[in-house]
C-alpha positions as CSV (number, residue, x, y, z in Angstrom):
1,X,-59.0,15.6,-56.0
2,X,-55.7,15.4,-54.1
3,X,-53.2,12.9,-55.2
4,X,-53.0,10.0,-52.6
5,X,-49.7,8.1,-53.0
6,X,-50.7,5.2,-51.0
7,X,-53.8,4.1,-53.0
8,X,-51.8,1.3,-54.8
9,X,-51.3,0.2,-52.0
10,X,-55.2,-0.5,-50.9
11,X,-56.0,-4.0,-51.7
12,X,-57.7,-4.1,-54.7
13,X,-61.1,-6.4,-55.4
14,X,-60.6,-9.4,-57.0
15,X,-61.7,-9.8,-60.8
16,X,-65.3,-10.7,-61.1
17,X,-66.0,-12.2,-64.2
18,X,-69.3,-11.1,-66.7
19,X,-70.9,-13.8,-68.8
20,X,-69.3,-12.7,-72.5
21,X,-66.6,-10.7,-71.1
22,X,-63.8,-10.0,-74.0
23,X,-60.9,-12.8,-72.9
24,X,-58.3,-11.5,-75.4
25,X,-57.2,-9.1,-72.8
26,X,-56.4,-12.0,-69.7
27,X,-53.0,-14.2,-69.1
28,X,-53.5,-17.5,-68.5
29,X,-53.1,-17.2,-65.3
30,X,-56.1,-14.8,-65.2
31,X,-58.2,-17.4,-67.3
32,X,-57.5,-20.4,-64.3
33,X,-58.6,-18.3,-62.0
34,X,-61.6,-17.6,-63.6
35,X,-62.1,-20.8,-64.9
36,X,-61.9,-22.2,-60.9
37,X,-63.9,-19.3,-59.5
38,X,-66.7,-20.2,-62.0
39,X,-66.3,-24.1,-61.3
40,X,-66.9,-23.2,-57.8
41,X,-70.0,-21.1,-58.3
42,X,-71.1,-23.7,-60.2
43,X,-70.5,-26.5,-57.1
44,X,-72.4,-23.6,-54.9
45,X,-75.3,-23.8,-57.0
46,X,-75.4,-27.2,-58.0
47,X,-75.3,-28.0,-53.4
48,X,-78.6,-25.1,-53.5
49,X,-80.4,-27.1,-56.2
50,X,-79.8,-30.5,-54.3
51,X,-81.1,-28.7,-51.2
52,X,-84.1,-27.2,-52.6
53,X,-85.0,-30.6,-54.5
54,X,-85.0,-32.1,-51.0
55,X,-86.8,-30.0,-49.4
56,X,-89.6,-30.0,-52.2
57,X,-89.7,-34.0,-51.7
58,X,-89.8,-33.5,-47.8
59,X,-92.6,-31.1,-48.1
60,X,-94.2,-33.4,-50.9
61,X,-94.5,-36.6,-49.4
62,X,-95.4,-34.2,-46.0
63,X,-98.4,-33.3,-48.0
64,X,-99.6,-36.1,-49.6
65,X,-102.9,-37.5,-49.0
């Protein structure tokens, strides 16, 4: 494999985080943004459970006799 001296400069992926994940390793800086990353998956699928709620009540009262 030939040496490539402009892979550091590729953007790199941002850090996913893993339920578990060892935290002694992160700065604090690394924890916020994890911490607001996972408040904002948590937003996401809090607005999909509010969705799907409504549309089981639309389809519900649609469907009852």
């Amino acid at each position: 494999m030939a040496f490539d001296p402009l892979a550091d400069d590729k953007p790199r992926p941002k850090p996913t985080h893993d339920l578990g994940q060892d935290l002694s390793t992160l700065s604090l800086h690394e924890l916020d943004e994890r911490i607001a990353l996972m408040r904002a998956e948590i937003e996401r699928l809090e607005h999909a459970k509010v969705s799907k709620e409504a549309s089981k009540n639309a389809a519900s009262s649609f469907f009852k006799v």
